[in-house]
C-alpha positions as CSV (number, residue, x, y, z in Angstrom):
1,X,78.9,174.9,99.9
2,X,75.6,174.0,99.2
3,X,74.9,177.8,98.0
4,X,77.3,177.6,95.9
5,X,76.3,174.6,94.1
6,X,72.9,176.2,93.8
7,X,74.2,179.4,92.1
8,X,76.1,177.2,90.1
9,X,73.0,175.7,88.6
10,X,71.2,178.3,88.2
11,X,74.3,180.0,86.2
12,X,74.3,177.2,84.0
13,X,70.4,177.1,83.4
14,X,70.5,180.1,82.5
15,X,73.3,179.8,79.9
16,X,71.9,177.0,78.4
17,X,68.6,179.0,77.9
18,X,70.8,182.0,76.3
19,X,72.6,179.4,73.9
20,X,68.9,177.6,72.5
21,X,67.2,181.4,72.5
22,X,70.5,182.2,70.5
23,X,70.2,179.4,68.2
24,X,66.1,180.5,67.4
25,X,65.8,183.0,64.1
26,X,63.9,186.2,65.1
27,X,60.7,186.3,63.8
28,X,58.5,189.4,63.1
29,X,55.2,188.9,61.2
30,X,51.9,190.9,60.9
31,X,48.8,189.4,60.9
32,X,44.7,190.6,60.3
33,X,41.5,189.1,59.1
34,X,41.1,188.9,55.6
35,X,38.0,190.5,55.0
36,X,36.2,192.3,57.7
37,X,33.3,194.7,57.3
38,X,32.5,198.7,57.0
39,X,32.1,200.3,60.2
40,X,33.0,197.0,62.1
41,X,36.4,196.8,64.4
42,X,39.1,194.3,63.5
43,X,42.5,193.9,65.4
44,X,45.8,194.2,63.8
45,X,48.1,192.0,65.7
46,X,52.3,192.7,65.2
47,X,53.9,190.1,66.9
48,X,58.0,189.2,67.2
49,X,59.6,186.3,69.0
50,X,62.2,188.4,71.1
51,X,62.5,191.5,73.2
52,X,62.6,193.9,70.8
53,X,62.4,197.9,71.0
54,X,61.7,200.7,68.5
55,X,58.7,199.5,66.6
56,X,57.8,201.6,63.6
57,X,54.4,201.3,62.2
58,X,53.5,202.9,58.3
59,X,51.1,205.0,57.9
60,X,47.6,203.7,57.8
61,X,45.7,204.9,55.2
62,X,41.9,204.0,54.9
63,X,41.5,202.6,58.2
64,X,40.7,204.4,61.9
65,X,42.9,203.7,64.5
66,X,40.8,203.3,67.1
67,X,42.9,201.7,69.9
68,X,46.6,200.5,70.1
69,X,49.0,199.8,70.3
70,X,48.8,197.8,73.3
71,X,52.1,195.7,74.4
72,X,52.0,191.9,75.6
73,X,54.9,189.7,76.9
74,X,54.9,185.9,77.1
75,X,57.8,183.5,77.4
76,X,58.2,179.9,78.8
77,X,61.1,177.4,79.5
78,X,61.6,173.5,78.9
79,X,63.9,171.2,80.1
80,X,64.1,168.1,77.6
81,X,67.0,165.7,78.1
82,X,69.1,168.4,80.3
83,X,68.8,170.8,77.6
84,X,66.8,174.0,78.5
85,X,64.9,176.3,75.7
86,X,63.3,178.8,76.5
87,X,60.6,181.3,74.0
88,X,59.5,184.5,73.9
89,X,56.3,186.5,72.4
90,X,56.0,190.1,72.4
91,X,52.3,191.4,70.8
92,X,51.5,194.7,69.8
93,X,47.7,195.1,69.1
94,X,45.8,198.0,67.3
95,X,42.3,198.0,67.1
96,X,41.3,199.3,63.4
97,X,37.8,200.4,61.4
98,X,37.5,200.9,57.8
99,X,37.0,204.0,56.7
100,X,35.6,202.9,53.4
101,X,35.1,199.4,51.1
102,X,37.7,198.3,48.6
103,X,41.0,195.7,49.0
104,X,43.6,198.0,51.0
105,X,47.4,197.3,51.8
106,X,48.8,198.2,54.8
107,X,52.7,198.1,54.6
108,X,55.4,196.0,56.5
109,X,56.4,197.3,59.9
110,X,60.0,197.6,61.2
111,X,61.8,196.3,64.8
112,X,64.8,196.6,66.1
113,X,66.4,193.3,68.1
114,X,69.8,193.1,69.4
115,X,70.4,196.3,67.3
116,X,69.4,194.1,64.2
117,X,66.5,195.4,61.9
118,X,63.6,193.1,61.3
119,X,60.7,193.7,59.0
120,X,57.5,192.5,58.7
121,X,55.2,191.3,56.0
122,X,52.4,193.5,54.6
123,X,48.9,192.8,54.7
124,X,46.2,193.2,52.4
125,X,42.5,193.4,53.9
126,X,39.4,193.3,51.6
127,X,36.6,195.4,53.3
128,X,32.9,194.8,52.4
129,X,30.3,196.7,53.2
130,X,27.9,196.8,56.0
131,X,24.6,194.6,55.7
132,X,21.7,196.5,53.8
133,X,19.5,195.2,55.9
134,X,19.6,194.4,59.8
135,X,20.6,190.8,60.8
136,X,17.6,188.6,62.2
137,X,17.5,188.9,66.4
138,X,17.7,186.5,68.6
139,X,13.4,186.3,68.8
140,X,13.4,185.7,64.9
141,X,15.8,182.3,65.2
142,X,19.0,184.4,64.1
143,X,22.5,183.4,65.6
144,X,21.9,182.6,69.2
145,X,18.6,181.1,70.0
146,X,15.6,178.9,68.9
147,X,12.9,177.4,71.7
148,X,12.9,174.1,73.0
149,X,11.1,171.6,70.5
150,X,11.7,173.8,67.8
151,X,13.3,171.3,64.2
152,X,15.1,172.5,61.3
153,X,12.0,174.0,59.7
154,X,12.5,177.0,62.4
155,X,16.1,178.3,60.8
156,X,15.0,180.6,57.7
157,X,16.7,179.3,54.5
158,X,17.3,182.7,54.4
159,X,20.1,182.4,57.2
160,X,21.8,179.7,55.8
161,X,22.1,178.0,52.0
162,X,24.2,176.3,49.3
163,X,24.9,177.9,46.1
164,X,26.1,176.0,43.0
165,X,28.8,178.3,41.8
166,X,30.1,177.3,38.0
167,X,32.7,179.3,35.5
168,X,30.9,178.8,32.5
169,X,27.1,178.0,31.6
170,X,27.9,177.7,27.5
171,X,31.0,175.5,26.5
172,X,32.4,173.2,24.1
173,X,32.5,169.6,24.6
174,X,35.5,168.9,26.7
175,X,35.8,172.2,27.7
176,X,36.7,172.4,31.0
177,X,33.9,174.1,33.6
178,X,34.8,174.3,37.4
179,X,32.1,173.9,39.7
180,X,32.0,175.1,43.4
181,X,29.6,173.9,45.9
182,X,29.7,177.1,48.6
183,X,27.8,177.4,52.2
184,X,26.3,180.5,53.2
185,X,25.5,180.8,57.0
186,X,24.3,183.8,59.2
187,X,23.9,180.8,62.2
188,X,26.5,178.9,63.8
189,X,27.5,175.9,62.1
190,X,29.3,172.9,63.0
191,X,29.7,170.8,60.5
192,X,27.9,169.8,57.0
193,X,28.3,167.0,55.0
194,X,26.9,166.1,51.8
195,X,24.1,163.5,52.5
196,X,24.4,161.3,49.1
197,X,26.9,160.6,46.4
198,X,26.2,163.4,42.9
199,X,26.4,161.6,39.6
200,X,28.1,163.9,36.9
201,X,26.2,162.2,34.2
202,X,27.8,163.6,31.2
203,X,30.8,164.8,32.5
204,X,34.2,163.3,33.1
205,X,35.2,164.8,36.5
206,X,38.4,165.5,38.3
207,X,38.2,166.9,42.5
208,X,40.2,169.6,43.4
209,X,41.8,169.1,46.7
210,X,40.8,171.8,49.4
211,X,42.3,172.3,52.7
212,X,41.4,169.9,55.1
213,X,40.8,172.2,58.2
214,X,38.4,174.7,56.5
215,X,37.9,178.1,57.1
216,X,35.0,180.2,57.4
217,X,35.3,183.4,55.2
218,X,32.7,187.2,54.7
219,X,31.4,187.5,51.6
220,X,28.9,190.3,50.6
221,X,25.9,188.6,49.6
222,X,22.7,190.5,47.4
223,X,23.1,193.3,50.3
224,X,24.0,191.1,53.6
225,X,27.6,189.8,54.8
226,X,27.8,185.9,55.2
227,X,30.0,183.9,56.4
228,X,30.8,181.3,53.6
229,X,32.8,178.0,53.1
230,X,33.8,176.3,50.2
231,X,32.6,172.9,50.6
232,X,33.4,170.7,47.2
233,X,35.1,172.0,44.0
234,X,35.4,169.5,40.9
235,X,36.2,170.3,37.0
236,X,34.3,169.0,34.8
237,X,34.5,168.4,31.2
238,X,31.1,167.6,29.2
239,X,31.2,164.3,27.1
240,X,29.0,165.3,24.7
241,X,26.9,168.2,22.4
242,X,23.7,169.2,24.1
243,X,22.0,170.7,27.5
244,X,23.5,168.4,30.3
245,X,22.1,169.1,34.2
246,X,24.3,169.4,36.8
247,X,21.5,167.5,39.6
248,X,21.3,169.8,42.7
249,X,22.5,167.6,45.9
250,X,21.6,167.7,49.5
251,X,23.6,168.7,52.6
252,X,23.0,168.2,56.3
253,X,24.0,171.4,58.4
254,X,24.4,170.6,61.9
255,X,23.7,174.1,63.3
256,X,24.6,175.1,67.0
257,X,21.6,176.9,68.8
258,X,21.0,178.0,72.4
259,X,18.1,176.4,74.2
260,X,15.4,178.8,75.5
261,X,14.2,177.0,78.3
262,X,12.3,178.1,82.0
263,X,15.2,177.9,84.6
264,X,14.2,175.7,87.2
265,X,17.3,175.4,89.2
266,X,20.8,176.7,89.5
267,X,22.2,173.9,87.4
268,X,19.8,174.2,84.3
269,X,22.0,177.6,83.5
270,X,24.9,175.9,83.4
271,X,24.0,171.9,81.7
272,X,21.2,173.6,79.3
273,X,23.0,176.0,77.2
274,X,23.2,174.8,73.7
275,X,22.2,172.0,71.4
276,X,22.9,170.7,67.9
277,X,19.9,170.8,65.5
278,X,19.9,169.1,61.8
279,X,19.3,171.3,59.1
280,X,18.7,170.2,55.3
281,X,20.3,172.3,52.8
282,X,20.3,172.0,48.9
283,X,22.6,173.1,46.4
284,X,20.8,173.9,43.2
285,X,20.7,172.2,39.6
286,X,22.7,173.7,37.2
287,X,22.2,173.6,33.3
288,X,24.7,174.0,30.8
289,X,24.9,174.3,27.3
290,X,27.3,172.5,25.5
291,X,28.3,172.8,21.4
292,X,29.4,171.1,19.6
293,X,33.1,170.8,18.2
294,X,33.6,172.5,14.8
295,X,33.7,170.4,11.5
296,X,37.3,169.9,9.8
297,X,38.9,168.3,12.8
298,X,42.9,166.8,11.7
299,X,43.3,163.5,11.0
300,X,45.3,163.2,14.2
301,X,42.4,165.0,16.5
302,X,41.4,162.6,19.2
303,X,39.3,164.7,20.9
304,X,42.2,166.7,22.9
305,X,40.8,170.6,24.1
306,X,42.8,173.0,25.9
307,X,45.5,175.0,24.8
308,X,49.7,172.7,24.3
309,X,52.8,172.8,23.0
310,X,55.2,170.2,21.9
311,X,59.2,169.6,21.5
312,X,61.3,166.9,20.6
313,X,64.8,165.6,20.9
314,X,66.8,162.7,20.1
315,X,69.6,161.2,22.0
316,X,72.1,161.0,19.1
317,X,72.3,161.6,15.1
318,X,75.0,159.5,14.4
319,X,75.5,156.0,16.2
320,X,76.7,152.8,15.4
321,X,74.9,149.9,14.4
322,X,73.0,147.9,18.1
323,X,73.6,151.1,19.6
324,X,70.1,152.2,21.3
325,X,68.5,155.7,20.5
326,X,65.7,157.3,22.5
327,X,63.7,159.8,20.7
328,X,61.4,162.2,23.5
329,X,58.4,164.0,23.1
330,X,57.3,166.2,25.7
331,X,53.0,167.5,25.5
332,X,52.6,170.6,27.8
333,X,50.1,172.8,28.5
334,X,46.1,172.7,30.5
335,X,43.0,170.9,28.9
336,X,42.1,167.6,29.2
337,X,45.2,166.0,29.5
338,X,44.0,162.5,30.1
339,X,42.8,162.4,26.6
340,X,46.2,163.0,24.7
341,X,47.6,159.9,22.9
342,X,51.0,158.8,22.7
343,X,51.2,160.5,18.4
344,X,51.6,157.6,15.7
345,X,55.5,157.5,14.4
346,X,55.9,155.1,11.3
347,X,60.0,154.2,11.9
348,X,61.8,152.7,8.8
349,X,62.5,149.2,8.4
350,X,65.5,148.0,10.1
351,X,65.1,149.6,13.6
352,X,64.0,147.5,16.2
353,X,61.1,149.5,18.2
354,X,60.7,149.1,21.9
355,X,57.2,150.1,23.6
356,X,57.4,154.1,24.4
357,X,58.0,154.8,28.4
358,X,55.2,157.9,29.2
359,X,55.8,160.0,32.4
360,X,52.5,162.0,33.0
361,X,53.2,165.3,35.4
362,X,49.5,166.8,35.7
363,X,48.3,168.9,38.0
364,X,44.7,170.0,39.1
365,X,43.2,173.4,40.2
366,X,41.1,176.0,40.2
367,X,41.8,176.7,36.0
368,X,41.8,173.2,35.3
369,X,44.1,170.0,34.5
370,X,47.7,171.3,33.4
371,X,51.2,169.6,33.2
372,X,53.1,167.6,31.0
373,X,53.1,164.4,29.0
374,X,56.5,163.2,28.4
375,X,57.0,160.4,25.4
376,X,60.0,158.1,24.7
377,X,60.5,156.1,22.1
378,X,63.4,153.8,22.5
379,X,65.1,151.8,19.3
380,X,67.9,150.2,18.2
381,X,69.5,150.1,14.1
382,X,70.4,146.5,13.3
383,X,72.1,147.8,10.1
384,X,74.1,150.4,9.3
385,X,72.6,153.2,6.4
386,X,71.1,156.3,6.4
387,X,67.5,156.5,8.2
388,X,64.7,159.5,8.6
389,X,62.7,159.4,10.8
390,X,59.3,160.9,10.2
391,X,57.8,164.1,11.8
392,X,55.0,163.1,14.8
393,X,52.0,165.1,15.0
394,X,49.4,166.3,17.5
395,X,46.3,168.1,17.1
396,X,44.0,170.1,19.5
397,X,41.1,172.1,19.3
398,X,42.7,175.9,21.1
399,X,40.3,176.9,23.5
400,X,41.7,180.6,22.7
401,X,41.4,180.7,18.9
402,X,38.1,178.8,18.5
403,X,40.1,176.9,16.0
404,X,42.1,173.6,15.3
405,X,45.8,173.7,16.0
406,X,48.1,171.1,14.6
407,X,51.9,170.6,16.2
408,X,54.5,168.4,14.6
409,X,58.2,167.5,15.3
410,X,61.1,167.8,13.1
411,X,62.5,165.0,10.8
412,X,65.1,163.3,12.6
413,X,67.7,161.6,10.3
414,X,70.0,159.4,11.8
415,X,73.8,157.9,10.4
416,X,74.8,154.5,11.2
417,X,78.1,153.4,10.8
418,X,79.0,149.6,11.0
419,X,79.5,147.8,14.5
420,X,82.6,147.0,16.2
421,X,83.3,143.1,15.2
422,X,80.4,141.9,17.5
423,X,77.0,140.3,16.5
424,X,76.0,139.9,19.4
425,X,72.6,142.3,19.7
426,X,72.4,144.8,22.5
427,X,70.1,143.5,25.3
428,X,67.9,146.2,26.9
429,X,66.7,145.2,30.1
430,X,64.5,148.6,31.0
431,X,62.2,147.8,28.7
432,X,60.0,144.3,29.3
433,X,58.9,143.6,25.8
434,X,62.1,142.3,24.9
435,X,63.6,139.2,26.8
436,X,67.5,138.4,27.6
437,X,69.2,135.7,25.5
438,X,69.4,132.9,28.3
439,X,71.9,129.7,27.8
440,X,70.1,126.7,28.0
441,X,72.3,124.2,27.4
442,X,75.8,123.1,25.9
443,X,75.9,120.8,22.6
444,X,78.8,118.3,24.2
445,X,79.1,116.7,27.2
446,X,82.4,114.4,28.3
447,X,81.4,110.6,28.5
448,X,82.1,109.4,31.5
449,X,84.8,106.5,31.5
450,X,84.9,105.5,36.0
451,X,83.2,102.9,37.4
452,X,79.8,104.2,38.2
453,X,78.3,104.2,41.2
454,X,74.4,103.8,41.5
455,X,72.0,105.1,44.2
456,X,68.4,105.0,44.5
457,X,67.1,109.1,44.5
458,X,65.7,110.1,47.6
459,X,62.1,111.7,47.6
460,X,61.7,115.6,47.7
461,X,60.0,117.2,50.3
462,X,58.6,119.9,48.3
463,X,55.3,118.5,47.0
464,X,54.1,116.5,49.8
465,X,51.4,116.9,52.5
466,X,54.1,117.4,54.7
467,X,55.3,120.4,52.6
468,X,52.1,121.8,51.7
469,X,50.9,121.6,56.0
470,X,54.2,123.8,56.8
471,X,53.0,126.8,54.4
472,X,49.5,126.5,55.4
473,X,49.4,126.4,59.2
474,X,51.5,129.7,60.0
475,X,49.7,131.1,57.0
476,X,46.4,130.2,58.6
477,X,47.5,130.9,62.0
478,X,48.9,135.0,60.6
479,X,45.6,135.5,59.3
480,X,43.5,134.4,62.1
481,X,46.3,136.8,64.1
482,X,45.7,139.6,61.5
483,X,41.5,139.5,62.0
484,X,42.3,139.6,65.5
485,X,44.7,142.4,65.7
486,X,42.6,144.4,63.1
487,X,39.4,144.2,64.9
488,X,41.1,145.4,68.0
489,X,42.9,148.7,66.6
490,X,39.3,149.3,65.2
491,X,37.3,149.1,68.1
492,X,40.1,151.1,70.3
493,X,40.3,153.4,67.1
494,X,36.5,154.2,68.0
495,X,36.9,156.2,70.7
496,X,32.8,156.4,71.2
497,X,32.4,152.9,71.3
498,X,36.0,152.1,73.9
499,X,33.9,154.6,76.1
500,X,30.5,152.6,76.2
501,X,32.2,149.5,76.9
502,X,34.0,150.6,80.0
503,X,31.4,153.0,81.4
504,X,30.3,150.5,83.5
505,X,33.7,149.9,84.7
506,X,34.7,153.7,85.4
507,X,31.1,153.9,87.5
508,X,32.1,151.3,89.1
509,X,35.5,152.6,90.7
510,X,33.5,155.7,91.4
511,X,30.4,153.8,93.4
512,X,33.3,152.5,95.3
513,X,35.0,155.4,96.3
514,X,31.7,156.7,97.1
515,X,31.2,153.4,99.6
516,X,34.1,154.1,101.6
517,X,32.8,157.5,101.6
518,X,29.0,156.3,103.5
519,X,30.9,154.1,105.4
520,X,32.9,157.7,107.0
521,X,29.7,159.4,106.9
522,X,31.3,162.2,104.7
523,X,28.3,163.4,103.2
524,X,29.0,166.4,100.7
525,X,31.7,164.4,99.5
526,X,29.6,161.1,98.9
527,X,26.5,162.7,97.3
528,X,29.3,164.7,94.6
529,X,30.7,161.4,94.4
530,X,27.5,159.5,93.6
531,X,26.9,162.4,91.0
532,X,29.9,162.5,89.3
533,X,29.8,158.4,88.8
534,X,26.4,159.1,86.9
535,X,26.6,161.7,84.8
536,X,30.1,160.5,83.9
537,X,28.4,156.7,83.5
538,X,25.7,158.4,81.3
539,X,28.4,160.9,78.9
540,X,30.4,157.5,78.5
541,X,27.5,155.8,77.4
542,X,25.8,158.0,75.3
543,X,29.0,159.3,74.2
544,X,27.8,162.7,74.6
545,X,30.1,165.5,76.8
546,X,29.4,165.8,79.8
547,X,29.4,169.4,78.9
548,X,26.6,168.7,76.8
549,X,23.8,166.6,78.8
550,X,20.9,167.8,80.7
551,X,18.2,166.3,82.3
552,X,16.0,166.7,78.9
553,X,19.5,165.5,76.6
554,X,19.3,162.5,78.7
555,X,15.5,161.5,78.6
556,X,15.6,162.2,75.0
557,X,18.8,160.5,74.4
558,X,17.6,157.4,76.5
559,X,14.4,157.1,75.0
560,X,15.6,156.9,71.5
561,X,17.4,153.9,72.7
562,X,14.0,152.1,74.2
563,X,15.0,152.6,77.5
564,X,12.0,152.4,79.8
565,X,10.4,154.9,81.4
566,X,11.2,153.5,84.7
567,X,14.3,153.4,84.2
568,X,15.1,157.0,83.1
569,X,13.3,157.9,85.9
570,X,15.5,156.1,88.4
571,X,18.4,158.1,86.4
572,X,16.6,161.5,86.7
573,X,15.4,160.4,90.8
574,X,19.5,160.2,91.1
575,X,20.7,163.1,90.1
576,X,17.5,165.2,91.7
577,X,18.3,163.9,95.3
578,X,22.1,164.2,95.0
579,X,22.1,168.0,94.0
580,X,19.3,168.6,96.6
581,X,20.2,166.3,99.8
582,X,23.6,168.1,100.1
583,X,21.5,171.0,101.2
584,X,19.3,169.4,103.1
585,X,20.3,168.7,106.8
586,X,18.1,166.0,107.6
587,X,19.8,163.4,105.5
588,X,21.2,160.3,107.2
589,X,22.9,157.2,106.9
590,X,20.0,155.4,106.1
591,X,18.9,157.9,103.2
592,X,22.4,157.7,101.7
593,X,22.5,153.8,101.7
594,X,19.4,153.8,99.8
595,X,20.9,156.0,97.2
596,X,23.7,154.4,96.5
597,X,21.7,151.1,96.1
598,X,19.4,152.8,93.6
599,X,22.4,153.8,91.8
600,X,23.7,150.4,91.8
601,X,20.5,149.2,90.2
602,X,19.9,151.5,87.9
603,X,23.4,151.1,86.1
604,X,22.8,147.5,85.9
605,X,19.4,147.7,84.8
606,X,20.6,149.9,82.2
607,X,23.7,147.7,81.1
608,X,21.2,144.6,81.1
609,X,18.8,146.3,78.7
610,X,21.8,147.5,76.1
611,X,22.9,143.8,76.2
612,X,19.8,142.8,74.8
């Protein structure tokens, strides 16, 4: 019986994992770097989400096939709220090399699953060519190593720079210029952030969003292949006639190195491996040249640059008298679209004018500011007659041309016929220039003829100190909550500083495992113990991995903080004698009571001097 049950569930597993792999869409894509380099191997990976069979690769041109393809199989199972999924990855991988440089397609691959077809996309690879000159070796601070002591000064600027990377040098004023701030790096970088804020003097300025997870990317360089980031991209439109400098603007590189450093033990190969070093780089100034606008600019030029269109509609042509009319204008096209005014439109007498509703839909990129500016004027004829409404118009300066363009909108003429018995006016209540007609009052009351019946008013509440405590106090009390609450979420938020507060804490549970550990006489395991508790206590504190420290990390790291001599030398006395007294026979019980009370006193002493 109980075999049965068993088979049971396993039958049912199993067709609960065919009914979710059933429910998935197969998926076959094809992916490869973007840009590699000449002579240099890449990997072109086909991957599919199901067993499939029959794969049929194009014909690639330009490229070696050096390897491939070769086959891998993955798949895994989950089991959330008794429903089982399971997943599957099949990956085909050839190993390519360009034959030549250029941009190269290679077209979409076929598979067959469940006698289905499925096609791939294509890929398009740029190839660059090789370096013209030899990248630096390791000895001449290239990628992978620099000395111990060595600063910023001992990367070449040659390895890594900025460039300041803008469309146009000579423009007109609000033309618009884009400007790209771009790292080039031959050394391993982690980061770089801009170390002060650049003041666009002269130019109005609009960021273009970039991805936040950036991506490093080759680039062939004046001979040598970089790999480059687009840090900061803006567009910027010059205010005024003349030569305005773009200022240049610093940037801290935090580069990863590898520490070349005498091995003096076992350990030193595995804690001293690599460390983060600063590295000032500077983005140039740029100048540019702007001119001036032509002479004969419209009379309804406001300073608008770029290259539009407009169109108009009205609601209705014929209406009755009180009945509302809206009249849009729609503005599209790229420029400086912030500047564009809502055009002038003189409406007759005897049509009341609400303020126009405007509905901007702009956009930024790479080419600039582009969208749509959408206009409506609202109004309502009081009378009825015959009115024409006047043409609006809107003038640019075309980019294109070199010239002025001027765009108007049709005369509108509108028929109004005579209410419907009513003169009562239409009330609009979209638009908050115009207020509803309210009743305030009626012009006869009844005079009242019963006895009457005379009682002294009781005194409000609202007004009083009474009233005025019962707002206050939870008012007061919610804020002093909200200051609470808040500084809370931010200190947990800093995950750094939740670390340094409880290292003491976490060393604490591990001195007393280690206790009951002296207290067995287990030896190997207290000395790890006592080991782990420190260089744990000093990553939490110093909020570095542990991954990270060394002996050298943590005299440096402590020193900068005014720790005393003495005390990093207790630190460093700690971890010497636990990685060497599990290897040496003759320590006792004695020896490892005397660590464990140096370690005591050395945390404290240390916790004592960051209180201060």
């Amino acid at each position: 019986m109980k075999r049965k049950i068993i088979l049971l569930s396993l039958s049912l597993l199993f067709l609960n994992s065919m009914i979710a792999r059933a429910d998935e869409p197969v998926r076959f894509s094809a992916s490869a770097p973007s840009t590699v380099v000449l002579d240099k191997p890449f990997q072109l990976v086909y991957s599919v989400n199901a067993s499939g069979k029959d794969l049929r690769v194009p014909e690639i041109n330009n490229f070696d096939v050096l390897a491939g393809p070769f086959e891998s199989h993955s798949s895994s199972y989950q089991v959330i709220n008794g429903r089982t999924s399971s997943s599957v990855s099949v990956t085909y991988t050839y190993t390519l090399q360009a034959q030549k440089t250029g941009t190269f397609t290679i077209s979409s691959a076929s598979i067959n699953v469940d006698n289905k077809k499925y096609t791939s996309n294509g890929v398009a690879i740029k190839v660059l060519p090789a370096d013209a000159t030899p990248p630096p070796s390791k000895s001449q601070g290239g990628r992978n190593a620099i000395s111990k002591g060595s600063n910023q000064a001992s990367i070449s600027n040659d390895n890594i720079f900025m460039r300041t990377i803008v469309s146009k040098t000579n423009v007109y004023e609000q033309e618009a210029i884009l400007v790209t701030y771009k790292l080039y790096t031959l050394v391993d970088v982690v980061g770089c952030n801009p170390k002060n804020i650049i003041d666009f003097n002269g130019f109005m300025k609009q960021d273009v969003e970039l991805p936040t997870n950036k991506q490093l990317s080759l680039e062939n360089y004046h001979g040598r292949n970089y790999s480059t980031v687009e840090l900061y991209k803006v567009i910027l439109y010059p205010q005024h006639a003349g030569v305005i400098q773009i200022d240049k603007w610093n940037f801290d590189a935090i580069v990863r190195v590898q520490n070349k450093t005498a091995v003096r033990s076992i350990f030193d190969d595995f804690f001293d491996s690599y460390t983060n070093v600063s590295k000032l780089v500077t983005a140039p100034a740029v100048k540019i040249t702007v001119n001036s606008l032509p002479s004969g600019k419209p009379a309804s030029f406001n300073g608008t640059v770029g290259h539009f269109d407009m169109s108009s509609s009205i609601s209705a042509s014929q209406v009755k008298a009180n009945d509302a009319v809206t009249l849009k204008i729609n503005i599209a096209g790229a420029g400086n679209m912030k500047l564009i005014k809502n055009p002038e439109i003189k409406f007759p007498d005897g049509l009341e004018l609400y303020d126009p509703k405007v509905n901007n839909n702009f956009k930024t990129n790479e080419s600039g500011v582009s969208g749509s500016k959408s206009i409506e004027y609202m109004f309502i004829p009081r009378h009825s007659g015959n009115y024409e409404i006047p043409s609006a118009e809107f003038s640019y300066f075309d980019i294109q041309s070199r010239t002025y363009k001027t765009l108007r909108t049709p005369v509108y003429k509108l028929q109004v016929a005579k209410g419907t018995g009513t003169e009562t006016p239409t009330v609009v209540g979209n638009y908050v220039d115009k207020e509803d007609i309210k009743q305030i009052g009626k012009d006869i009351r009844y005079i009242q003829t019963d006895k009457i019946t005379l009682s002294k008013d009781e005194e409000p509440v609202f007004g009083t100190i009474l009233c005025w405590l019962m707002y206050l106090i939870p008012l007061l009390i919610s804020l002093l909550l909200f200051i609470v609450f808040r500084k809370q979420v931010k200190d947990n938020a800093d995950i750094s500083l939740v670390k340094n507060k409880k290292a003491n804490k976490v060393a604490q549970k591990r001195l007393k495992l280690a206790q009951r550990l002296l207290k067995e006489g287990k030896k190997d395991q207290f000395y790890e113990e006592v080991l782990k508790a420190t260089w744990t206590y000093l990553s939490d504190k110093l909020s570095i991995p542990v991954s990270s420290l060394n002996r050298e990390r943590v005299d440096y790291e402590l020193s900068i903080h005014n720790v005393d001599e003495n005390s990093i030398d207790q630190f460093k006395g700690i971890l010497d004698t636990c990685e060497f007294a599990r290897y040496a026979p003759n320590s006792g019980q004695q020896e490892m009571g005397n660590l464990y009370e140096d370690t005591i006193k050395a945390i404290s002493s240390l916790e004592e001097l960051y209180k201060k």
